[in-house]
N, C-alpha and C positions, 0 to 999 in steps of 0.2 A: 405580482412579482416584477421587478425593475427587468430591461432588458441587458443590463450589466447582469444581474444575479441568476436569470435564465441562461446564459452562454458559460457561465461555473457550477452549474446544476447537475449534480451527479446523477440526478431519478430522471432525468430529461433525456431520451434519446436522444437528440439531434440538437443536445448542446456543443456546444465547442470542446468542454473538457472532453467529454463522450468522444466526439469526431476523432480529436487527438490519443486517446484510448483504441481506441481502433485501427488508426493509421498504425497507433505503437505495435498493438499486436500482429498485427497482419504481419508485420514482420517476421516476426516469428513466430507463426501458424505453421510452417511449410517445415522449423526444425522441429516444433514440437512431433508433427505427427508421423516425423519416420520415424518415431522411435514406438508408436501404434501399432499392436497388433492384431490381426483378426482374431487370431485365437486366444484372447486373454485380454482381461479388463485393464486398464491403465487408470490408477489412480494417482490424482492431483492432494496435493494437499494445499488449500490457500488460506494463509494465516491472516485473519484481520478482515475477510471476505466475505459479497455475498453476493445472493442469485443473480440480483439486478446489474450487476458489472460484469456475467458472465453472457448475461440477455443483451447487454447493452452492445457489446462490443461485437454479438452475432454468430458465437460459439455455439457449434454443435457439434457432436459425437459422440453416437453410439454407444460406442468403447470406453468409452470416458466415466469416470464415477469422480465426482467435485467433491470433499471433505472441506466445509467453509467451516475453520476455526476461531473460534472468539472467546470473550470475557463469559457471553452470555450465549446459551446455545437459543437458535430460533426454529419455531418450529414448522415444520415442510412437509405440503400434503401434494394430493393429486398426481399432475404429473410430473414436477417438478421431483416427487421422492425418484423417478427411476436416476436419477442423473445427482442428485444433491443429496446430502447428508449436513445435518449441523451438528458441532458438536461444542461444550464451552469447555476452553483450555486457557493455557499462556503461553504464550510466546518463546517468554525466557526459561522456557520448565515443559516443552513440549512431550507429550502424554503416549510419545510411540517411539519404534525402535526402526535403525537401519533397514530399508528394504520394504515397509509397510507402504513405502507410497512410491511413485513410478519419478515423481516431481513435485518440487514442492515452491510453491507459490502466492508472492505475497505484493499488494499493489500498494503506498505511500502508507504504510505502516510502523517501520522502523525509528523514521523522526516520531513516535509518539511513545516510545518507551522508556523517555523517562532521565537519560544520562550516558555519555559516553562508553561505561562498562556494562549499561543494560544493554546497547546496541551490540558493543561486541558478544554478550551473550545471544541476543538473539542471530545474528550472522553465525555462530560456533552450532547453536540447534538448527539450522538451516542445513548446513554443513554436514554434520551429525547424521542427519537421516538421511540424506542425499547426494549423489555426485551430480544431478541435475536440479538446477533452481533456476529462478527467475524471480528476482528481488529489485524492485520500484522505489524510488523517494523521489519528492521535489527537489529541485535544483535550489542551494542557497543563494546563489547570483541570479536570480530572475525579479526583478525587480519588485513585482505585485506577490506580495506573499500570500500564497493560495489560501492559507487554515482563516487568517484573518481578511483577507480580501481588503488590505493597505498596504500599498505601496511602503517596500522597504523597513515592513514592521518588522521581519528577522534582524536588521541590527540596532533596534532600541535593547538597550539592556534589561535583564528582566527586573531589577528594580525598580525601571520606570514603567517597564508595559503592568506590571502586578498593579499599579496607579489606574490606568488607563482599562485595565480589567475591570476595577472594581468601580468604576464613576459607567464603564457604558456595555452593552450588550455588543460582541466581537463578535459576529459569527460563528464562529466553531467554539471560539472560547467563551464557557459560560461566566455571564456574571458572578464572581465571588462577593459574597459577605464581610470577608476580611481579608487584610492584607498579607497575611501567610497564607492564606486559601490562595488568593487571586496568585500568590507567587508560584505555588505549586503547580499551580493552572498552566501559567507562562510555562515554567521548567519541566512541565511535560510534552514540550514539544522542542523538538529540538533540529532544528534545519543541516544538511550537509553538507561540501565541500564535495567536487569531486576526489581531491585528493585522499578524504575524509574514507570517502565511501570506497575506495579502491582499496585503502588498509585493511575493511573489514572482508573484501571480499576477492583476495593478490591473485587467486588464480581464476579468476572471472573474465569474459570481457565486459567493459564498462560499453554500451549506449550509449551514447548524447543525446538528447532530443530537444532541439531548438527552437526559436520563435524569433522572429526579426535576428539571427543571427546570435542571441543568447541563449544560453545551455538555462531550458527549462527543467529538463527531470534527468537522474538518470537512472539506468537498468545495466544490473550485474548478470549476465546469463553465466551458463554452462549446461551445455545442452551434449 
């Protein structure tokens, strides 16, 4: 593994993205848990999530029961079952009602759904089950676009990345066979603006989190 691809290594604790996951949370560690009670479990619901970002970043809590929802449920033994549950769901069709969970939580998930009314769908189910969230994306202005690890591959149009899909192997983005595959490929991700991201969530506050002075990621709380 190159030492460029170890510092964006998401299974790497003491990679750089990691570090900067951590510093993010820490932040708000201290709202999350007054709202923690002795007497009663606190459940998280995090969409698009799993153990290893909850291990990475150094989370612990008792109280806590993590609900890591996906496409695909995975399965959790040992000790890991006191604290974690998987379950498979969607996003834009989530499978519970007001009140089932204490908060609900989701890390660079929303740029993968697909189109700007699947995003507002998912921002309205976020919503929906909760008056406390905490919703993550990359930042579209940061130069190095994370999914592909090329520089400023978020403004090639997807007619030309669908090209550039199907001749090479993109990191996140898998090889497609054809060029309506490799297009869909590109068109399921889709980067945000901060303005972008403030519409879906007006009564939030937005995060900035930066890097040399450029807006890396940002986070919509309401805690």
């Amino acid at each position: 593994m190159s030492i460029f691809k170890f510092l964006v290594n998401h299974d790497k604790k003491n990679s750089l993205v990691n570090s900067f996951r951590r510093k993010r949370f820490e932040l708000l560690k201290t709202r999350i848990e007054k709202h923690i009670r002795s007497d009663s479990l606190f459940k998280i619901l995090d969409i698009g999530g799993d153990i290893g970002y909850w291990k990475n970043i150094g989370w612990q809590n008792s109280q806590c029961r993590i609900c890591l929802l996906n496409l695909y449920a995975a399965e959790i033994s040992g000790e890991d079952s006191k604290s974690f549950e998987s379950v498979q769901g969607s996003a834009l069709n989530l499978p519970y009602q007001r009140g089932d969970f204490d908060l609900v939580f989701s890390n660079s998930v929303i740029e993968h759904v697909g189109s700007l009314e699947n995003q507002l769908q998912f921002a309205n189910e976020v919503k929906r089950l909760s008056d406390r969230y905490i919703v993550q994306t990359p930042s579209f202005w940061f130069p190095l676009e994370p999914h592909s690890l090329i520089p400023f591959f978020q403004f090639i149009p997807h007619s030309i990345r669908a090209y550039l899909i199907m001749w090479f192997d993109i990191n996140y983005f898998p090889k497609a066979s054809s060029y309506q595959e490799a297009l869909q490929v590109s068109r399921s991700t889709l980067m945000l603006t901060k303005k972008e991201f403030r519409n879906l969530f007006p009564e939030a506050e937005i995060q900035v989190e930066r890097l040399l002075g450029i807006p890396k990621s940002y986070t919509a709380i309401k805690l």
